[in-house]
C-alpha positions as YAML, in Angstrom:
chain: A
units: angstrom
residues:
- id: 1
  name: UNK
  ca: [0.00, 0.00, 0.00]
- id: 2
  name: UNK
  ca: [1.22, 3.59, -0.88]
- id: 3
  name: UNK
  ca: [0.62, 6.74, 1.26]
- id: 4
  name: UNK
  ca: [-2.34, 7.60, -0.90]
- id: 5
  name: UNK
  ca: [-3.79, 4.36, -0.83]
- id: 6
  name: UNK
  ca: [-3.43, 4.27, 3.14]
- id: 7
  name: UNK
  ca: [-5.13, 8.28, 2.78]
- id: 8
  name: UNK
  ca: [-7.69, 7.53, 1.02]
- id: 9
  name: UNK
  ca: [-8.89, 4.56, 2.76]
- id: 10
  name: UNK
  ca: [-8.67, 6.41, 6.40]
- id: 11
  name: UNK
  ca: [-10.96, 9.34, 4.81]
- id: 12
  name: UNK
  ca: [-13.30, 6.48, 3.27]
- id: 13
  name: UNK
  ca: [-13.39, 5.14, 6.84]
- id: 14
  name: UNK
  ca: [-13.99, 7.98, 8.44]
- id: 15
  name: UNK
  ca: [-16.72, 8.67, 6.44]
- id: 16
  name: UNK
  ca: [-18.40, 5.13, 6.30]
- id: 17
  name: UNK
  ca: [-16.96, 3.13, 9.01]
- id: 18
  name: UNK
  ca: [-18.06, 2.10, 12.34]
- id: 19
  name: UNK
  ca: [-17.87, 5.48, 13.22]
- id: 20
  name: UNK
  ca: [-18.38, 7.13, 10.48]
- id: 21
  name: UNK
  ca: [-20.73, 10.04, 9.59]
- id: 22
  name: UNK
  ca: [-22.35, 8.21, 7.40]
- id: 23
  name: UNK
  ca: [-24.60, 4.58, 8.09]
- id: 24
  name: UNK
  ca: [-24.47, 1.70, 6.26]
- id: 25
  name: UNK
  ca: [-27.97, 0.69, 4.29]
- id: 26
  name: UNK
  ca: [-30.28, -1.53, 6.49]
- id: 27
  name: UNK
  ca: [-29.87, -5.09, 6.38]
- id: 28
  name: UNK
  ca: [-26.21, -5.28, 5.67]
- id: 29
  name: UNK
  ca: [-24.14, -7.40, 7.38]
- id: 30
  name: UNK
  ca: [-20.38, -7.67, 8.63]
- id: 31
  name: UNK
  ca: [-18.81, -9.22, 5.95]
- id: 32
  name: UNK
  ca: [-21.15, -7.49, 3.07]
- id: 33
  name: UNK
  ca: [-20.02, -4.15, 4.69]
- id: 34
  name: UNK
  ca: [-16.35, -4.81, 4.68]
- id: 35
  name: UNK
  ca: [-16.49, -5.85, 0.68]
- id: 36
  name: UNK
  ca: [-18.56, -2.54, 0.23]
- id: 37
  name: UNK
  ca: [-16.15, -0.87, 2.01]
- id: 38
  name: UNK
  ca: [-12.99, -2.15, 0.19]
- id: 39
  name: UNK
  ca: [-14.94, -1.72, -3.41]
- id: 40
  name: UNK
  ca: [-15.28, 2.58, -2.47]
- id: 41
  name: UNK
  ca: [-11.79, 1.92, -1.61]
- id: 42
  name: UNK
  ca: [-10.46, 0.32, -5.01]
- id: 43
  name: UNK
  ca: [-12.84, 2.92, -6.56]
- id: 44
  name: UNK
  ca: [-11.41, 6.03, -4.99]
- id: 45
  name: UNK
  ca: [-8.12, 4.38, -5.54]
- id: 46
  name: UNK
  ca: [-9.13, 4.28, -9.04]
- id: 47
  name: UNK
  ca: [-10.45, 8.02, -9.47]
- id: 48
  name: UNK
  ca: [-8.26, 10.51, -7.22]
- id: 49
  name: UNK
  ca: [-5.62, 11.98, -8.65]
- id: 50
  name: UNK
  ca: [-2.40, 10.62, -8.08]
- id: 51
  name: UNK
  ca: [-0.80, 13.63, -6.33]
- id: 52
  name: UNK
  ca: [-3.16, 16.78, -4.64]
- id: 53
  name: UNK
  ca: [-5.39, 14.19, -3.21]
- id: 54
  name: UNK
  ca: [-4.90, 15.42, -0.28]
- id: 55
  name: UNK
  ca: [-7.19, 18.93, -1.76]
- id: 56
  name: UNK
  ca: [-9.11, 16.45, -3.96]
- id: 57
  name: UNK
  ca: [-10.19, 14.50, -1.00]
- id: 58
  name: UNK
  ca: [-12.45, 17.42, 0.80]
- id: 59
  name: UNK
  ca: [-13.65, 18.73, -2.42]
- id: 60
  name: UNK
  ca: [-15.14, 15.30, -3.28]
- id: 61
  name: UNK
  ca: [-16.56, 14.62, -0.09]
- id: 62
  name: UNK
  ca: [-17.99, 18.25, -0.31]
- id: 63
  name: UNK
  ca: [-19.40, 16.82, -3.69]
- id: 64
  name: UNK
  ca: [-20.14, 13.58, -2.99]
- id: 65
  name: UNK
  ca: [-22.19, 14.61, 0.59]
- id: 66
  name: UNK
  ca: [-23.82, 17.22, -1.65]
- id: 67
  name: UNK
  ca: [-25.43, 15.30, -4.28]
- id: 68
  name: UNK
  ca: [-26.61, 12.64, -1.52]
- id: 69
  name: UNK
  ca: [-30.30, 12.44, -0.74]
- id: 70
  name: UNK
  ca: [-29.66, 10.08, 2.71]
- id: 71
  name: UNK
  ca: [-27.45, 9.75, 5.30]
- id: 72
  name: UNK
  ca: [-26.80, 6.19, 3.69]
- id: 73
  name: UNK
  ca: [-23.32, 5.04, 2.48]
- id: 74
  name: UNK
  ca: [-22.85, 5.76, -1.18]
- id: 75
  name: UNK
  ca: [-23.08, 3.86, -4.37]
- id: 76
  name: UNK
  ca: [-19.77, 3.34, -6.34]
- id: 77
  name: UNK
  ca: [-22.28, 5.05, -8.93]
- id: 78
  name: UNK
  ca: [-22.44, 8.02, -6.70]
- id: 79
  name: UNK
  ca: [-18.98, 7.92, -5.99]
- id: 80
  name: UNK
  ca: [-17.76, 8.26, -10.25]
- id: 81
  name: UNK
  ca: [-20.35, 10.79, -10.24]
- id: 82
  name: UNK
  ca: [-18.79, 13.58, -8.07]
- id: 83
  name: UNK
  ca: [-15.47, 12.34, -9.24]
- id: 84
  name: UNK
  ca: [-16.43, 12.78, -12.75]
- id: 85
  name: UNK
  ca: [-17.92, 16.34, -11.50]
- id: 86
  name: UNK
  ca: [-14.71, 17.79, -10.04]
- id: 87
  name: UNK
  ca: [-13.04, 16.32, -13.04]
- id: 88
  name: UNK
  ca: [-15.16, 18.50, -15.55]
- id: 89
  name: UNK
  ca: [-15.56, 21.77, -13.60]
- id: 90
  name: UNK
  ca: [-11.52, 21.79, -12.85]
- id: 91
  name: UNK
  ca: [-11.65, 21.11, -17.08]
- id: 92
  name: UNK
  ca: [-13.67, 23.87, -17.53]
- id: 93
  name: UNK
  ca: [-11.30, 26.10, -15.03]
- id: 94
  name: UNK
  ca: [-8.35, 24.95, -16.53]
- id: 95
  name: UNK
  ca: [-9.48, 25.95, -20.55]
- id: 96
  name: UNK
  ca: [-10.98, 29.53, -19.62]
- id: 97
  name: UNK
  ca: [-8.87, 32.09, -21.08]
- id: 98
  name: UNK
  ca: [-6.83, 34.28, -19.60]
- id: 99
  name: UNK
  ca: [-7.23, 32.33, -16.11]
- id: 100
  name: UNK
  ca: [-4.99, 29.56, -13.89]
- id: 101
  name: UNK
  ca: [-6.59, 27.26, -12.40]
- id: 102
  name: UNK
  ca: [-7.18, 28.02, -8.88]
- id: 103
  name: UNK
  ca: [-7.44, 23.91, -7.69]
- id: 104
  name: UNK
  ca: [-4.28, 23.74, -9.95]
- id: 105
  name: UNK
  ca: [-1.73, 21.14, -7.93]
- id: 106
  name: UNK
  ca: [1.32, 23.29, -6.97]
- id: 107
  name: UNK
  ca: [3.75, 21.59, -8.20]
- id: 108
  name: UNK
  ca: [2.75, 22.18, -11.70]
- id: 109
  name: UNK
  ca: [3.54, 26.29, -11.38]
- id: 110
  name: UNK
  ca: [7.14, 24.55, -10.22]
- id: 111
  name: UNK
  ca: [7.62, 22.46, -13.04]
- id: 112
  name: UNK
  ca: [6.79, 25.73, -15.30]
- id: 113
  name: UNK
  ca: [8.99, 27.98, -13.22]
- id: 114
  name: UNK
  ca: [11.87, 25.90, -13.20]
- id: 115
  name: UNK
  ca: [11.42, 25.21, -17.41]
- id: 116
  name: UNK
  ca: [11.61, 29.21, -17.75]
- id: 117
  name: UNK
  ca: [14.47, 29.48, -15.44]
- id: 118
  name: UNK
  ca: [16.70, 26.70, -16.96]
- id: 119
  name: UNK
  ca: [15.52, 27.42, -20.56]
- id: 120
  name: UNK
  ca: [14.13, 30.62, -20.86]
- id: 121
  name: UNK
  ca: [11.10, 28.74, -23.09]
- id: 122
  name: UNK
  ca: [7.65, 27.77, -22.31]
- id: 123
  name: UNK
  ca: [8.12, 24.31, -22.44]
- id: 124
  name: UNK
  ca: [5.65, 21.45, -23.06]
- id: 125
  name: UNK
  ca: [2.23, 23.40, -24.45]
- id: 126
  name: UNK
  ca: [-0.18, 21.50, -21.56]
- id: 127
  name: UNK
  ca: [1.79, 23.05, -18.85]
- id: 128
  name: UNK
  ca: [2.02, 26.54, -19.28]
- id: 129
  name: UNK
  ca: [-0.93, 29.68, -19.03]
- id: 130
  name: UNK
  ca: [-1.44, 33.13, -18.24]
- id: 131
  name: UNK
  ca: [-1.77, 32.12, -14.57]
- id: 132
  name: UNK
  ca: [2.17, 31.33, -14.43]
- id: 133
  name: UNK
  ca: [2.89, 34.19, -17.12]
- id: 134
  name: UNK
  ca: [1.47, 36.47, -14.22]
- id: 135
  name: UNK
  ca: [3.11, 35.16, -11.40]
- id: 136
  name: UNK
  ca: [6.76, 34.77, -13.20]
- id: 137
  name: UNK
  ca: [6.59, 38.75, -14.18]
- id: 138
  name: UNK
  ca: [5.18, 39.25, -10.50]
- id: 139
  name: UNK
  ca: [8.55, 37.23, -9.20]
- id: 140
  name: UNK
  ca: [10.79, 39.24, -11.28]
- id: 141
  name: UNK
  ca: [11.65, 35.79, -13.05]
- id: 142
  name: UNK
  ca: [10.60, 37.55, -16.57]
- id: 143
  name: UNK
  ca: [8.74, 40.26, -18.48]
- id: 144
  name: UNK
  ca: [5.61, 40.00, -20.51]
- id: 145
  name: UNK
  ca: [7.34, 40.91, -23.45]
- id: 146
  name: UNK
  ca: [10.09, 38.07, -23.55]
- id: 147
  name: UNK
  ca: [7.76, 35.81, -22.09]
- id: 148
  name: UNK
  ca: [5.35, 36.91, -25.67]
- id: 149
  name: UNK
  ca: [7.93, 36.02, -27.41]
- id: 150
  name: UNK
  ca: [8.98, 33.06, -26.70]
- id: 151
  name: UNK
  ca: [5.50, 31.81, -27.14]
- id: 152
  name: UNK
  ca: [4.54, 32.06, -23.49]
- id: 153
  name: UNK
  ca: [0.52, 32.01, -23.09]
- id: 154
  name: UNK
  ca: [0.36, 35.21, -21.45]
- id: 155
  name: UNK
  ca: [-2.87, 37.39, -20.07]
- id: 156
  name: UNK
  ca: [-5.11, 39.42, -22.74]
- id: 157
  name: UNK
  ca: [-4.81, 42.58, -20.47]
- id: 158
  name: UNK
  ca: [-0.74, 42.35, -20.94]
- id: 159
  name: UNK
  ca: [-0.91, 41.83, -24.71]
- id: 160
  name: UNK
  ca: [-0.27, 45.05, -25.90]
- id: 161
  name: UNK
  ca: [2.36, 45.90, -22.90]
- id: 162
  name: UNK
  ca: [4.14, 42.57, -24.23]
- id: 163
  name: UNK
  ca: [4.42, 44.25, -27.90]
- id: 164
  name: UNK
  ca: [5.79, 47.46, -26.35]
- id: 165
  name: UNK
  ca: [8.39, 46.10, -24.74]
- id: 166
  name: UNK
  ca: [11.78, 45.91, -26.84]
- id: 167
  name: UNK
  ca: [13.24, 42.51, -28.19]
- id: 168
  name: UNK
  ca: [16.93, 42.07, -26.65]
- id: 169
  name: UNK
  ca: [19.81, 44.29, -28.94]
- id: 170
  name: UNK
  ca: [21.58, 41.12, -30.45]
- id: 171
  name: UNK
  ca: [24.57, 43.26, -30.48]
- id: 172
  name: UNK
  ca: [24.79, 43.77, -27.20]
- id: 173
  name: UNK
  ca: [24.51, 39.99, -26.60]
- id: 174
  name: UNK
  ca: [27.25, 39.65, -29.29]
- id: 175
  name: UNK
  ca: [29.46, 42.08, -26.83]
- id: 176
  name: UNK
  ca: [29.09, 40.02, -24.25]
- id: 177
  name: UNK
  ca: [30.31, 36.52, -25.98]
- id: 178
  name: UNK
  ca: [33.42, 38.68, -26.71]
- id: 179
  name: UNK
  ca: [33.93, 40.27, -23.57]
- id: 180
  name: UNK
  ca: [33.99, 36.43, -22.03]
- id: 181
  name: UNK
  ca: [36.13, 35.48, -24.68]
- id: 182
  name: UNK
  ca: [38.82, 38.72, -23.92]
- id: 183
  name: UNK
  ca: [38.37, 37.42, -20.20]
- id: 184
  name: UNK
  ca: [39.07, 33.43, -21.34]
- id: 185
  name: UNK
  ca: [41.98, 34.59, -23.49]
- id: 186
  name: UNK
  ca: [44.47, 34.42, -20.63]
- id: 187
  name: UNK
  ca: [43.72, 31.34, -19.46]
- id: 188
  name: UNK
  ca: [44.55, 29.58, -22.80]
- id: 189
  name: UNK
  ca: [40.28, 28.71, -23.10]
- id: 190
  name: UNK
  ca: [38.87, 29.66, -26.67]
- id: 191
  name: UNK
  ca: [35.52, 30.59, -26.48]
- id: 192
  name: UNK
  ca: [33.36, 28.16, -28.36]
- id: 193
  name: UNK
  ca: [31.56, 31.15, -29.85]
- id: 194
  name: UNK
  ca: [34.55, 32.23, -32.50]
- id: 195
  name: UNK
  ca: [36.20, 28.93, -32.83]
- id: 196
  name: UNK
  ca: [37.92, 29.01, -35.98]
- id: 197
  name: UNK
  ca: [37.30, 33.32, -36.29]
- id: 198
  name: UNK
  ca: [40.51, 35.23, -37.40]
- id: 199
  name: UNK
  ca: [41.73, 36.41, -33.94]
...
């Protein structure tokens, strides 16, 4: 059993077990309850999300206790159903314009953060949106303008500030290679840049 597996079956417990919240339908015995109980369990297992289940976990139950008529222990059928109905809404969250994803795992603004720091590029196209584009330019990490151009989803509102902004002087960046290269000179390193340039 994994961490996940062991939380998820400790919130299914404490929601349906002996003393649970919830009460398990008339007329079912010991051993009938138990199989119930480990079939929500290999369900759940089955439907949460493999990391931020911890988040998941109270915004199902908040569904699944929502859409429930009794105080009876749910169907498996109830259960896919406010799985399925996180799953959509954080779909439809996730493809609005303009907007990040406010249930959005953390780790995923990481994984973007660290691409733009180690590449300077927006990396795979199902990571990155205008959520991150905001909060890189609010850490300093980049501007809208660089971010723009190097295909960055970035917020309507910061569209035209992005086309202000100048593009790099590429002769400035060219002064830099050489002023490495003057400084590698004395140590006998060429600088990869001019290999094989008339010195």
């Amino acid at each position: 059993m994994t961490f996940r597996t062991d939380f998820l079956n400790s919130k299914i417990l404490g929601l349906c077990g002996n003393d649970g919240r919830l009460v398990p339908p008339r007329g079912m015995g010991g051993q009938a309850q138990a199989d119930e109980l480990a079939a929500l369990g290999r369900a759940l297992d089955r439907l949460a999300p493999s990391s931020g289940y911890e988040s998941w976990w109270s915004r199902f139950e908040d569904a699944l206790l929502a859409a429930a008529t009794t105080r009876a222990w749910p169907l498996i059928g109830d259960v896919e159903r406010a799985a399925k109905s996180l799953r959509e809404g954080d779909m439809r969250r996730a493809s609005s314009p303009g907007t990040s994803s406010g249930i959005e795992p953390a780790h995923i603004y990481g994984i973007v953060e660290e691409w733009w720091l180690r590449f300077r590029d927006a990396g795979p196209a199902s990571l990155p949106n205008a959520g991150h584009a905001k909060r890189l330019v609010e850490a300093g990490h980049a501007a809208y303008g660089e971010l723009w151009r190097k295909g960055f989803p970035i917020p309507d509102s910061a569209r035209e500030q992005a086309k202000a902004e100048k593009a790099p002087d590429h002769e400035a960046v060219l002064a830099e290679i050489r002023k490495m290269g003057e400084r590698l000179r004395p140590t006998g390193i060429r600088n990869p840049a001019f290999a094989g340039a008339a010195e």
